[in-house]
MIKETOR-141201 format. One record per residue (C-alpha): chain; residue in one letter; x, y, z. Coordinates in steps of 0.25 Angstrom, whole numbers, plus 5000, padded with zeros to 4 digits. Example, Ala and Ser with C-alpha at 12.3 -4.5 7.8 and 13.67 -1.06 7.14 Angstrom:
2
REC / A / a / 5049 / 4982 / 5031
REC / A / s / 5055 / 4996 / 5029
! end
This chain:
213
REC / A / x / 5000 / 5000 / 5000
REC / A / x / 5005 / 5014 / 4997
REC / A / x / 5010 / 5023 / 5008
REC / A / x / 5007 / 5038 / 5008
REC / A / x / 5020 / 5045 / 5009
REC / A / x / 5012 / 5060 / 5009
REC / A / x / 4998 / 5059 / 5013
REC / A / x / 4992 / 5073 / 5013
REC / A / x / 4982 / 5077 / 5021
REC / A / x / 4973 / 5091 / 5026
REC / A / x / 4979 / 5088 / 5040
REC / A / x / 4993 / 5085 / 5035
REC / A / x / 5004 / 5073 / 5029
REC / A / x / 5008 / 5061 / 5032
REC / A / x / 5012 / 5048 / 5026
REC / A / x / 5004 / 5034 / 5026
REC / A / x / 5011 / 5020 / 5027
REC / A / x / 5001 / 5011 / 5022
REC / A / x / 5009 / 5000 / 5016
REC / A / x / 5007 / 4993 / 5029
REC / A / x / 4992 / 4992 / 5028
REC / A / x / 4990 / 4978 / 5021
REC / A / x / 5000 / 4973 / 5029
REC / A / x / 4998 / 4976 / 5044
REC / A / x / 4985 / 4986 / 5041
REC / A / x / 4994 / 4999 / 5045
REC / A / x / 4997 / 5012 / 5041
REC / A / x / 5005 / 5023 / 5045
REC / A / x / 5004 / 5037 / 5046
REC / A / x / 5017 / 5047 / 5045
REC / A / x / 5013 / 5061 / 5049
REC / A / x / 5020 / 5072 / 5041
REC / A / x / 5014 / 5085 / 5043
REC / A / x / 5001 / 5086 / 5051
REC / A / x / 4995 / 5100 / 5052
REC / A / x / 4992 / 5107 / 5065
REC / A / x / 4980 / 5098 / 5074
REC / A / x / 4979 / 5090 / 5062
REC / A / x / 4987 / 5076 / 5065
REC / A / x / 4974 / 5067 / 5069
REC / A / x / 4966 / 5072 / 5056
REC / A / x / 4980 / 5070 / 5047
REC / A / x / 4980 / 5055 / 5056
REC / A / x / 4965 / 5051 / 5052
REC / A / x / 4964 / 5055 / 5039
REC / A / x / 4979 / 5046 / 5037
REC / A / x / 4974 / 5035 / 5045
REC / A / x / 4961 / 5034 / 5036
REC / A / x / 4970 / 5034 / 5025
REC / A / x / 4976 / 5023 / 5031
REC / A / x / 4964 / 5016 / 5035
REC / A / x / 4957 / 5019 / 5022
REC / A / x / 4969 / 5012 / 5018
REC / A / x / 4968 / 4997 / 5026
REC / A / x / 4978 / 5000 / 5037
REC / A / x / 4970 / 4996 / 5052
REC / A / x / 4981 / 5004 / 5059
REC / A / x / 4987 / 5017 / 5058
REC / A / x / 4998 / 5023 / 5064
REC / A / x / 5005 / 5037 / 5064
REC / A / x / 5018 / 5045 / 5065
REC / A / x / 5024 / 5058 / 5064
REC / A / x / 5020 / 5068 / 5072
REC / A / x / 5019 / 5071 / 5088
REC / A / x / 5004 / 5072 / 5090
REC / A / x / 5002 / 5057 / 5087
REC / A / x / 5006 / 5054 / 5102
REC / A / x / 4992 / 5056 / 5103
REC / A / x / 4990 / 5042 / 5098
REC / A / x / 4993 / 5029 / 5103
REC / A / x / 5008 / 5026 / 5100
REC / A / x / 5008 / 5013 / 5092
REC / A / x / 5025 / 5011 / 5090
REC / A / x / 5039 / 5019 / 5091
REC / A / x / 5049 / 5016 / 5081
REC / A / x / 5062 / 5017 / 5087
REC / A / x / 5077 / 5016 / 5080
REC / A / x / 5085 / 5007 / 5089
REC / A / x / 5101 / 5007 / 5086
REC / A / x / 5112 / 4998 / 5090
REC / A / x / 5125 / 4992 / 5088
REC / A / x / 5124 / 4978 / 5081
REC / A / x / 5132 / 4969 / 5088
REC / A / x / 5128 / 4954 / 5085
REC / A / x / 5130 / 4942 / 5092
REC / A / x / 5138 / 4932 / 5083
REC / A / x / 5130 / 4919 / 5092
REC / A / x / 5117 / 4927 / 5086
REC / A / x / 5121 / 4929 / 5072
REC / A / x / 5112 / 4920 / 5062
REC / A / x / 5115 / 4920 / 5047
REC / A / x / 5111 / 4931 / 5037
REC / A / x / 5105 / 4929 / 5023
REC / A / x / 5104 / 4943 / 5015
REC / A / x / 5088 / 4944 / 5008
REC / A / x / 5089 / 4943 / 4993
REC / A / x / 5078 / 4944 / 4983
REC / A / x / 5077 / 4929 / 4984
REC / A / x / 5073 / 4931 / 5000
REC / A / x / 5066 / 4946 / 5000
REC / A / x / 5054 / 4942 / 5000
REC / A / x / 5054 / 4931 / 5011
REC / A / x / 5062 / 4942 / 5018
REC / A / x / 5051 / 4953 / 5016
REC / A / x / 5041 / 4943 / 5022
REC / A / x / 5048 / 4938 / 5033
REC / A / x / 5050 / 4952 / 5038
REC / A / x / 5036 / 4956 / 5034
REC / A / x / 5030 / 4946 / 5044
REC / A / x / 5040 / 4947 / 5056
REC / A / x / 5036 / 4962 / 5055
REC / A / x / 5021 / 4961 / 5054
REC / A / x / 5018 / 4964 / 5070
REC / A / x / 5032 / 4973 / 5069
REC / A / x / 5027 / 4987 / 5072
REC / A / x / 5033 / 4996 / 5063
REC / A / x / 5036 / 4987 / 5052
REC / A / x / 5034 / 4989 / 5037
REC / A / x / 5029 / 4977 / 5028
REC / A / x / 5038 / 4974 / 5018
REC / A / x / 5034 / 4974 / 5004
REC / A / x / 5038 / 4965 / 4991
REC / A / x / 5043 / 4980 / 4985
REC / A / x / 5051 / 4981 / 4998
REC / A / x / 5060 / 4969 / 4994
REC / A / x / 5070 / 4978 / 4985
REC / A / x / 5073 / 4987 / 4996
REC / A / x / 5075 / 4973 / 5005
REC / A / x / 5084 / 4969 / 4996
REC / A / x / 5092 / 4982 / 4993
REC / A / x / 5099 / 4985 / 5006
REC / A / x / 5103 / 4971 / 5006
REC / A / x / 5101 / 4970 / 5022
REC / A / x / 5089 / 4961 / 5023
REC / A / x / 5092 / 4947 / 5030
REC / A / x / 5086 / 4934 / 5032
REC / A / x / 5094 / 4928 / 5045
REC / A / x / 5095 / 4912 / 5047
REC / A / x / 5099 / 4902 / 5053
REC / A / x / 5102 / 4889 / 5047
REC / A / x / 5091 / 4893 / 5037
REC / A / x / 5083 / 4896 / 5047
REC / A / x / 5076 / 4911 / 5046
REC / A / x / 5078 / 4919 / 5058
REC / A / x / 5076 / 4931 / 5053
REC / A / x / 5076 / 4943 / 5044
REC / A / x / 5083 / 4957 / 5044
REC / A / x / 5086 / 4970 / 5036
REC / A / x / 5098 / 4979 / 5038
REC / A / x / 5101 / 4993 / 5031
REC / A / x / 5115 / 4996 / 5036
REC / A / x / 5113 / 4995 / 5050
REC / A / x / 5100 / 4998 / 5051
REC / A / x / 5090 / 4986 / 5054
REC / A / x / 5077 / 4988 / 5046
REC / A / x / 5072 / 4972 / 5049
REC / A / x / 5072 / 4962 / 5059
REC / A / x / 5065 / 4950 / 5061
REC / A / x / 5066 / 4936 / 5067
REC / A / x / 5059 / 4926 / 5060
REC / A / x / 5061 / 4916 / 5071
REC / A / x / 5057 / 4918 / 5086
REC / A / x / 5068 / 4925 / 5095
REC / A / x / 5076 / 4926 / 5083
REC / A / x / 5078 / 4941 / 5083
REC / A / x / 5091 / 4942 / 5090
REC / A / x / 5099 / 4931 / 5082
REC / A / x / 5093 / 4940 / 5070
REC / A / x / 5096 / 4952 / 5074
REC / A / x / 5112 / 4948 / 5078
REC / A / x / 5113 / 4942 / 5064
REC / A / x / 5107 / 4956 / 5058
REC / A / x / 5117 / 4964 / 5067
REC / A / x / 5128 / 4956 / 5063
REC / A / x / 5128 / 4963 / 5049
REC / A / x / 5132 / 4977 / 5058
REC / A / x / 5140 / 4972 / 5069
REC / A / x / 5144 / 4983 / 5078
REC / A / x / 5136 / 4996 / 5068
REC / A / x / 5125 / 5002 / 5074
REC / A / x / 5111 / 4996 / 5069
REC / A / x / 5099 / 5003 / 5069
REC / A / x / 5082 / 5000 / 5069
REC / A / x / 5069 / 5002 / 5070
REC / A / x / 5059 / 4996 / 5079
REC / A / x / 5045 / 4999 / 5084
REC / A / x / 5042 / 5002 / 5101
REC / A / x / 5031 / 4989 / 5099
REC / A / x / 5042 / 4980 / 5095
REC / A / x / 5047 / 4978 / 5109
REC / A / x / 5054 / 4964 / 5106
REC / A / x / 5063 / 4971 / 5095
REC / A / x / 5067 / 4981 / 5102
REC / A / x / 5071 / 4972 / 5115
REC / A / x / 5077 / 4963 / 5105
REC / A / x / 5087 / 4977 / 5099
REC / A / x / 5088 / 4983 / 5113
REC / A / x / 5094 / 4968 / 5118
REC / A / x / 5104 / 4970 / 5105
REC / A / x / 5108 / 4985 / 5110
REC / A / x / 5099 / 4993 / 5102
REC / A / x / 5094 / 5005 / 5107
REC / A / x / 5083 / 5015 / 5104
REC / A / x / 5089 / 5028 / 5097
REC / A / x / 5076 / 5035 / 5092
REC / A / x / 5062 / 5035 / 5091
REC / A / x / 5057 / 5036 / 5077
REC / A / x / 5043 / 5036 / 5075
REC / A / x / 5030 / 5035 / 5083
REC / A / x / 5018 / 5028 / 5077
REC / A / x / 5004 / 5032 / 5083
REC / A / x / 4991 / 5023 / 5081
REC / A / x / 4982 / 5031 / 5071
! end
């Protein structure tokens, strides 16, 4: 479904993310520029948009008077430095266009309660395969795991088997031993972040607020 970069409005601008609705019925709501008292009628007319649209949940950020509503995640950058335990390294196998696609999927469902989390798309496969960071991890053929590195900075992780996400996420560092890694988690995700914070990672910023709509 299309997203609405610049949705104009009498009571101001903002941006709609809607390619989320056929897959976990949400939209977004990116506040630009409201005008003065008009936030909640710039909100309804946008969340009817959204609703007109198929999304059963809506969800806004981007400017202070949303406090008003109930707070529905905090995404926070955590940082740290990769150190891996050599005793908790599995193997690495690099995602080719023979693999995106069981890749995509595989990340698609472990991210399907993930707050935060945008669905991957067949279109999305060339950007997948472009940086050459995305990883299957194994062992003894055995899939533990997926993940997906720009540089240092972690833009997936996911165990495919139960308490696996340690053993991936030591194999995933071992790519940047001793640089400073970086990421992105939601405040609901609560095991994630004990799991990083366990690892040394630390929050070094907020960087959005999403408000139920």
């Amino acid at each position: 479904m299309k997203d609405f970069p610049i949705f104009p409005t009498e009571y101001g601008v903002a941006s709609l993310i809607l390619k989320e609705i056929p897959y976990r019925r949400e939209a977004y709501i990116r506040v630009r520029d409201a005008q003065a008292d008009c936030l909640e009628p710039l909100l309804g007319e946008c969340a009817a948009f959204c609703r007109m649209a198929g999304a059963e949940r809506v969800y806004a950020a981007g400017h202070e008077a949303l406090e008003g509503h109930p707070l529905y995640t905090i995404v926070y950058e955590m940082a740290g430095e990769a150190k891996a335990d050599p005793e908790k390294v599995e193997r690495l196998f690099p995602v080719t266009e023979k693999t995106v696609s069981r890749w995509r999927e595989a990340y698609n469902k472990a991210m399907t309660r993930v707050d935060n989390a945008g669905t991957l798309e067949a279109r999305d496969e060339a950007w997948i395969l472009a940086g050459g960071g995305a990883y299957f991890i194994h062992r003894e053929g055995t899939p533990l795991g997926i993940g997906w590195l720009e540089g240092e900075r972690l833009l997936a992780v996911a165990a495919l088997e139960p308490g696996m996400g340690e053993r991936v996420m030591h194999t995933l560092m071992s790519l940047i031993e001793d640089r400073r890694m970086t990421l992105e988690v939601a405040s609901t995700n609560e095991r994630a972040i004990g799991l990083y914070e366990k690892l040394g990672f630390l929050k070094i910023r907020e960087i959005t607020r999403w408000y139920r709509v």
